[in-house]
N, C-alpha and C positions, 0 to 999 in steps of 0.2 A: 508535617506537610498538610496545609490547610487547601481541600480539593471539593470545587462544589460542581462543576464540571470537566468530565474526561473525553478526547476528542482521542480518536481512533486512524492511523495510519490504516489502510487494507490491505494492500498489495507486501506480503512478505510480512505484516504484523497480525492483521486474523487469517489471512489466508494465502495457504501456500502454492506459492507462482511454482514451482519445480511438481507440482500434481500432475502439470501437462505434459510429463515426461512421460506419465505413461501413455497417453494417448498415441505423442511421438512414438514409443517403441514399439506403439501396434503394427504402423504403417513404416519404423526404420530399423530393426532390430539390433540392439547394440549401439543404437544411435539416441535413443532418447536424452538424457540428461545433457550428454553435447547439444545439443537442439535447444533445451530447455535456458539451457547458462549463458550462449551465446547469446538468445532469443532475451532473455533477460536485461543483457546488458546493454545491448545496444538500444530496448526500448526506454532505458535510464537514458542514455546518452542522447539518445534524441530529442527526449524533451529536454534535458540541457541544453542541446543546442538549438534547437525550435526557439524557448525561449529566448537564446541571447540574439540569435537572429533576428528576432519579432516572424516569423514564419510560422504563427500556430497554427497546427492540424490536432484536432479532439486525437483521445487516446484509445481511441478504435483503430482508426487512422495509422497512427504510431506503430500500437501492436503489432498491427497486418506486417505495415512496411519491417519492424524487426524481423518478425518471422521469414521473411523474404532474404532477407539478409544472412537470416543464419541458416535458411537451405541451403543459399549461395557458397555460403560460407565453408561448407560440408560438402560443397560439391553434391548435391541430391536431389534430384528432377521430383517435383509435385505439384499433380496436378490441382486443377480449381478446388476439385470436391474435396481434396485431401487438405489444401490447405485452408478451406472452410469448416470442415470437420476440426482441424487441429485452433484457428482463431477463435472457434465456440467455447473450446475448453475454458477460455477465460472467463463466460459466463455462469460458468459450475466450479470454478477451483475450491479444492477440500478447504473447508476451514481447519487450523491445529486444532487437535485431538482437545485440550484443554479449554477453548473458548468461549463455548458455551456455560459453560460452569461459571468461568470468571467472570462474565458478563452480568450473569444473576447475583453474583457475588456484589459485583458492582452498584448493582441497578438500582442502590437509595441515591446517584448524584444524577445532574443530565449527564447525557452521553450523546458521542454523536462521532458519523466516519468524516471524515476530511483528506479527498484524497484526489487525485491525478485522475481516475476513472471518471467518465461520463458518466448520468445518469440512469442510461442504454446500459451500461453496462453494469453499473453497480447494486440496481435497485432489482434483477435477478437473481444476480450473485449474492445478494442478503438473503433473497424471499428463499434462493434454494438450499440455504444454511439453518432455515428455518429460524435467521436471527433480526427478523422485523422487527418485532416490539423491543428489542432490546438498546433501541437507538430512537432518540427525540430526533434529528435531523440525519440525515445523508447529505454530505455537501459537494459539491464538484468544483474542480477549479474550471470546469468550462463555461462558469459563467464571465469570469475574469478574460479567459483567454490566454493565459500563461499558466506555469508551470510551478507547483513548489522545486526547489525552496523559497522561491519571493513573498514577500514580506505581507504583500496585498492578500494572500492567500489564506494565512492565518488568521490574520484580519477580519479577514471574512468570514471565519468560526467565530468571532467572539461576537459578531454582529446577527449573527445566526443565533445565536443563543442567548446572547443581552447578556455574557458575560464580561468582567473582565478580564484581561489576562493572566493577571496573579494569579486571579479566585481557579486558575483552569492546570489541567495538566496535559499534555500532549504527551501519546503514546505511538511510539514506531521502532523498528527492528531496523529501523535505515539509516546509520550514520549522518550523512547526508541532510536527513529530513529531522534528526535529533538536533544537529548543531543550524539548521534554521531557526524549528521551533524555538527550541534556546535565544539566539539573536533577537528573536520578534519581541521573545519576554514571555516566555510560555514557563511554566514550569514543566519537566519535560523528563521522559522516562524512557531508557533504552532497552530493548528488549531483544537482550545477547544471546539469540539459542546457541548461537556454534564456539563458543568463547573463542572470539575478535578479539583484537585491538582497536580502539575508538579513533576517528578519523581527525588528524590535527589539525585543527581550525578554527583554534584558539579559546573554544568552551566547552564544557564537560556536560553530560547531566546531569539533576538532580539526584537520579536511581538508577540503579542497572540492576534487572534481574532477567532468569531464565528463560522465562516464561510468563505468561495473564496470570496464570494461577499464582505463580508467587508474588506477582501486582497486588492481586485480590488479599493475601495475606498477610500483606504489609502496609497497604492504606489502612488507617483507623475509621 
């Protein structure tokens, strides 16, 4: 696998969206990780359908509105402060224990994140991972106004980077955003923590491994 730049999914690939659970179980006992999975999925779904709608709202926006949803959802009154308190969490979420490592590991190609998060949101959530330097570009799809998986989106990494597509690998833990990337012409790497099954949609990745660190041990 010939890789001169690697472009970085965030959400769910360096950094784990289910961290806000504990935040949730401060303030719902017993309740967090339901908070956290419902809250999750319906902020996928939205930008789903945002984008087929043409209806973009940035993914501040998004978040809020899921989280709203999966109070609802739970039946669980919260108030402003708490659900501002709980929306912040996305600007601190843990990164995996491994990423840092593998990132240095990485860091003779470009690199760079490409992801759903706004610029608001993403460029804290690196600075407090302490993993700034470890990326030439942060890209947002909010310059676009839609959502991955579209196609303009990747797109717009490679023009980030003055790459081409071949010469690039695209890195994510999200089914979804693998068999994009794949479609676009990415070379593309799935990153199985919980061994899944891969989502049918007619293309596979190139790689699938555990974790960055076993990434890191397998590129040449």
């Amino acid at each position: 696998m010939s890789v001169k730049a690697i472009f970085f999914d965030a959400y769910g690939t360096l950094f784990d969206v289910h961290s806000v659970s504990e935040k949730c179980e401060q303030f719902f006992p017993e309740k967090g990780m339901q908070i956290s999975e419902i809250w999750r999925m319906k902020q996928l779904e939205y930008t789903w359908l945002r984008s087929l709608m043409d209806r973009y709202e940035d993914f501040w926006k998004v978040t809020e509105d899921s989280l709203l949803f999966a109070l609802k959802a739970l039946d669980l009154q919260a108030s402003q402060e708490i659900r501002s308190a709980l929306l912040n969490e996305y600007l601190r979420l843990k990164a995996f224990p491994e990423v840092p490592k593998a990132l240095e590991m990485l860091s003779n190609r470009k690199m760079a994140i490409l992801s759903n998060g706004t610029q608001e949101m993403l460029n804290p959530l690196v600075r407090n991972a302490n993993l700034t330097e470890a990326f030439n570009e942060v890209i947002s799809v909010d310059e676009l106004k839609i959502y991955k998986p579209y196609m303009g989106v990747y797109e717009l990494g490679t023009a980030k980077l003055s790459i081409n597509k071949t010469d690039a690998l695209f890195v994510t833990s999200n089914p979804w955003d693998a068999s994009g990337a794949k479609t676009f012409g990415f070379q593309v790497c799935w990153i199985n923590r919980n061994n899944k099954p891969f989502d049918e949609l007619g293309v596979q990745p190139d790689l699938v491994v555990k974790n960055l660190e076993e990434l890191a041990n397998t590129l040449p």
